[in-house]
HTML snippet that shows the backbone in 3Dmol.js (N, CA, C, O; Angstrom):
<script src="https://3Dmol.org/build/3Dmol-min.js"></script>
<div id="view" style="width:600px;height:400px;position:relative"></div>
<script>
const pdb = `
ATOM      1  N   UNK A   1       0.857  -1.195   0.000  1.00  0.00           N
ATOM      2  CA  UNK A   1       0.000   0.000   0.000  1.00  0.00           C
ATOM      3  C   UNK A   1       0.893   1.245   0.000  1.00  0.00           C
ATOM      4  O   UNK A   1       1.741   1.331   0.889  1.00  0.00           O
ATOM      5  N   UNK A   2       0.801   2.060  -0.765  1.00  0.00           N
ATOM      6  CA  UNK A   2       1.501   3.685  -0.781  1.00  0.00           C
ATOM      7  C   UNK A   2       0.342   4.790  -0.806  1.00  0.00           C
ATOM      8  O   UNK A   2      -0.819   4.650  -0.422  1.00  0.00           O
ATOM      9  N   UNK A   3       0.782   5.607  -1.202  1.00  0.00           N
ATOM     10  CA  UNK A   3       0.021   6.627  -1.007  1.00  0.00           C
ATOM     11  C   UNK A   3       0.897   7.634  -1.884  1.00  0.00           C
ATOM     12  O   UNK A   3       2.071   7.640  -1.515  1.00  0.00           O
ATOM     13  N   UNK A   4       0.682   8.289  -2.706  1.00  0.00           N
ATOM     14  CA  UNK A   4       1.389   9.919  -3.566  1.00  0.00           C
ATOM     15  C   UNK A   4       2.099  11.025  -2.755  1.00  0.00           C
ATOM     16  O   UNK A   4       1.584  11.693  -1.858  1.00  0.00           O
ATOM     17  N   UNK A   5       3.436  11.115  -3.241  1.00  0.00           N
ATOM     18  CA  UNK A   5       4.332  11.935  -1.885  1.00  0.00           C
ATOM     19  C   UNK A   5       3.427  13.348  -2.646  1.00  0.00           C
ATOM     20  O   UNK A   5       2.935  13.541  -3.758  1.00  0.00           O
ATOM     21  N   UNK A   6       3.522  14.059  -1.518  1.00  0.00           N
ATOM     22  CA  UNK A   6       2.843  14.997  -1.864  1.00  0.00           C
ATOM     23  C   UNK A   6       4.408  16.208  -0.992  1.00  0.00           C
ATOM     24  O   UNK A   6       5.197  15.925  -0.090  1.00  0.00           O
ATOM     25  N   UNK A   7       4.264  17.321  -1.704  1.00  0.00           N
ATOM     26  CA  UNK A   7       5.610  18.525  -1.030  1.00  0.00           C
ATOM     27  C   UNK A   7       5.157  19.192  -0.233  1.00  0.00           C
ATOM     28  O   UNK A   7       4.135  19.841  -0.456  1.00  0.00           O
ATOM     29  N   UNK A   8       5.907  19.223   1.125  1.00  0.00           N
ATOM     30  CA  UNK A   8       5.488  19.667   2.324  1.00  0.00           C
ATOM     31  C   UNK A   8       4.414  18.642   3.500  1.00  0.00           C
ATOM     32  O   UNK A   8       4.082  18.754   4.680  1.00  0.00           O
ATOM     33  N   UNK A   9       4.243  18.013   2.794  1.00  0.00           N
ATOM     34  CA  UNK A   9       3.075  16.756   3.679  1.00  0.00           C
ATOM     35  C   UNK A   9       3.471  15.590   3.796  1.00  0.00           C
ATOM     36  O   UNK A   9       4.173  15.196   2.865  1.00  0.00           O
ATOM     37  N   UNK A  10       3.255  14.823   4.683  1.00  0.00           N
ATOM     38  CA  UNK A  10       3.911  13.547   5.460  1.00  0.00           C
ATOM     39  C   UNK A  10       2.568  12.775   5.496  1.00  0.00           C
ATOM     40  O   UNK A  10       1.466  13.288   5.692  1.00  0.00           O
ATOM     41  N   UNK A  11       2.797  11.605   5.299  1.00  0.00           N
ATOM     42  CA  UNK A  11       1.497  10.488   5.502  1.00  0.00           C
ATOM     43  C   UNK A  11       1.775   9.813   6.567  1.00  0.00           C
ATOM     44  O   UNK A  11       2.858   9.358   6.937  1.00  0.00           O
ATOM     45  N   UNK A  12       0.165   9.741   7.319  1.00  0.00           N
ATOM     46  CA  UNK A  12       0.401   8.806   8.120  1.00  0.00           C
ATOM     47  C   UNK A  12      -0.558   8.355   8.024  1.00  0.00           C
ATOM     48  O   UNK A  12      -1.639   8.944   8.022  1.00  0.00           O
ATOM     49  N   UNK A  13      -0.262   6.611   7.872  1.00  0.00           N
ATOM     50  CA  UNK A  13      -1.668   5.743   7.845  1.00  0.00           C
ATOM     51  C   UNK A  13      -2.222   5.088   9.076  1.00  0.00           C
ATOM     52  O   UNK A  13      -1.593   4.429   9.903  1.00  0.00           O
ATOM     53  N   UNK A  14      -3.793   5.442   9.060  1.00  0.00           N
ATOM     54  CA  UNK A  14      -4.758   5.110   9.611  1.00  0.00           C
ATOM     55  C   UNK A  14      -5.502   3.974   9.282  1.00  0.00           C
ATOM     56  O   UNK A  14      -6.570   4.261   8.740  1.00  0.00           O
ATOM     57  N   UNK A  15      -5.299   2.799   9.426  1.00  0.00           N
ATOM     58  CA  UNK A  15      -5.585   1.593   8.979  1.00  0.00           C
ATOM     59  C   UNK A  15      -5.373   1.742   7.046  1.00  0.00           C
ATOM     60  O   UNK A  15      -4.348   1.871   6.376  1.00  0.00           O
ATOM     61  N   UNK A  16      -6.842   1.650   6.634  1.00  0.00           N
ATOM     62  CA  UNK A  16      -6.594   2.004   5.142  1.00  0.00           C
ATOM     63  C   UNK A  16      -6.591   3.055   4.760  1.00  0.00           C
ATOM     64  O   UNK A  16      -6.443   3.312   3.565  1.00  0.00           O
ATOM     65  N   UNK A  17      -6.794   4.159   5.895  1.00  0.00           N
ATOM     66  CA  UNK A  17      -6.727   5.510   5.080  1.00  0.00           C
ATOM     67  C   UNK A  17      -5.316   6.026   5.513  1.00  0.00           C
ATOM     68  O   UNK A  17      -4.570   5.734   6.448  1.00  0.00           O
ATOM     69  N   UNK A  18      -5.229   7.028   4.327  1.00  0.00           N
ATOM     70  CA  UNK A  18      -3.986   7.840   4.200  1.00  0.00           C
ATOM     71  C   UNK A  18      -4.256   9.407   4.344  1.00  0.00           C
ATOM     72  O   UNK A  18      -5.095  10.100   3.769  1.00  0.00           O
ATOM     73  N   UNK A  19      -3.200   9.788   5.375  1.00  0.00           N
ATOM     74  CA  UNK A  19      -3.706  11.155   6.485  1.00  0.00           C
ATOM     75  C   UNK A  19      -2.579  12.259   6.483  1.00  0.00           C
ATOM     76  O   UNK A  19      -1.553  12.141   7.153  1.00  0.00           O
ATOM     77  N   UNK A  20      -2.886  13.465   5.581  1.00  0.00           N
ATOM     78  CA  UNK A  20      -1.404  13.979   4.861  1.00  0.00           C
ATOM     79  C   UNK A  20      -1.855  15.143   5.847  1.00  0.00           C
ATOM     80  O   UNK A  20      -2.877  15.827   5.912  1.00  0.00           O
ATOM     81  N   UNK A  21      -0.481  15.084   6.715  1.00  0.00           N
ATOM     82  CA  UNK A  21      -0.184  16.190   7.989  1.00  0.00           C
ATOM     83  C   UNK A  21       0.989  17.337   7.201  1.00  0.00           C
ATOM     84  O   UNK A  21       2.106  17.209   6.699  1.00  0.00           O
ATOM     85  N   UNK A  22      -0.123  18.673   7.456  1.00  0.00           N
ATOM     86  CA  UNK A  22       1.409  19.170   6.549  1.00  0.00           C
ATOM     87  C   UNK A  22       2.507  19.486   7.623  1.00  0.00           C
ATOM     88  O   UNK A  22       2.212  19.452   8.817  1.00  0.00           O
ATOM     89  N   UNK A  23       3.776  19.794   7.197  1.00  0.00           N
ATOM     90  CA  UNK A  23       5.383  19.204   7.734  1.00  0.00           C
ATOM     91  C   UNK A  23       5.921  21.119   7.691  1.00  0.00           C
ATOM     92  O   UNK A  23       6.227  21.829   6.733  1.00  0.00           O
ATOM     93  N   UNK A  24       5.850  21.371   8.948  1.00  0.00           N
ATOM     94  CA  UNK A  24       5.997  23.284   8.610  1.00  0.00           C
ATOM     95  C   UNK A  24       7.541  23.315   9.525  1.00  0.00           C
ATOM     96  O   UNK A  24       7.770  23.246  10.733  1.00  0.00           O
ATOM     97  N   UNK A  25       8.560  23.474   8.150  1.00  0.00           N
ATOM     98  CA  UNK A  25       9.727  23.566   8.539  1.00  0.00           C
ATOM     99  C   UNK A  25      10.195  24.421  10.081  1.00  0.00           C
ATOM    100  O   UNK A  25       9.699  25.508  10.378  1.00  0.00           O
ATOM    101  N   UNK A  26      11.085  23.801  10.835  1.00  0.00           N
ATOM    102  CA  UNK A  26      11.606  24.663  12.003  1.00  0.00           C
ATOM    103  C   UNK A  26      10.844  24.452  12.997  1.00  0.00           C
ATOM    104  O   UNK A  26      11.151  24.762  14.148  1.00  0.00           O
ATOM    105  N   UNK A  27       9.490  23.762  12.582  1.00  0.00           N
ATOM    106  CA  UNK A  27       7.811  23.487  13.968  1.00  0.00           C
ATOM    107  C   UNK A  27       8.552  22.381  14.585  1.00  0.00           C
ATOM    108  O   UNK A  27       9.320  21.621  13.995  1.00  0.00           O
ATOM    109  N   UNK A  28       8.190  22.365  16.068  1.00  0.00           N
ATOM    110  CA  UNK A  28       8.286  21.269  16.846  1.00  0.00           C
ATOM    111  C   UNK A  28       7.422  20.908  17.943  1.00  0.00           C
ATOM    112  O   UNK A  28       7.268  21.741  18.836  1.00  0.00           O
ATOM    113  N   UNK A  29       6.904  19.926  18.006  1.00  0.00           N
ATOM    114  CA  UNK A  29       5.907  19.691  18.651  1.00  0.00           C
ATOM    115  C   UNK A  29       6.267  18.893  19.797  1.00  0.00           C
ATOM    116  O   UNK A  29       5.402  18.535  20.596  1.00  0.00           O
TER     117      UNK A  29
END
`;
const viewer = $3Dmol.createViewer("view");
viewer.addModel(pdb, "pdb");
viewer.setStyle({}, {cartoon: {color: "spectrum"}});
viewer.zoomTo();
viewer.render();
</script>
């Protein structure tokens, strides 16, 4: 299973779904 890289967004899968968190350079959580 993949999912399409997308720029600036990170996947994270949720069983079968695919969950694009966007990725905001220098952020830390």
């Amino acid at each position: 299973m993949s999912a399409p890289v997308v720029p600036g967004f990170r996947v994270e899968w949720t069983g079968r779904i695919a969950v694009y968190i966007p990725v905001k350079p220098g952020a830390q959580k």
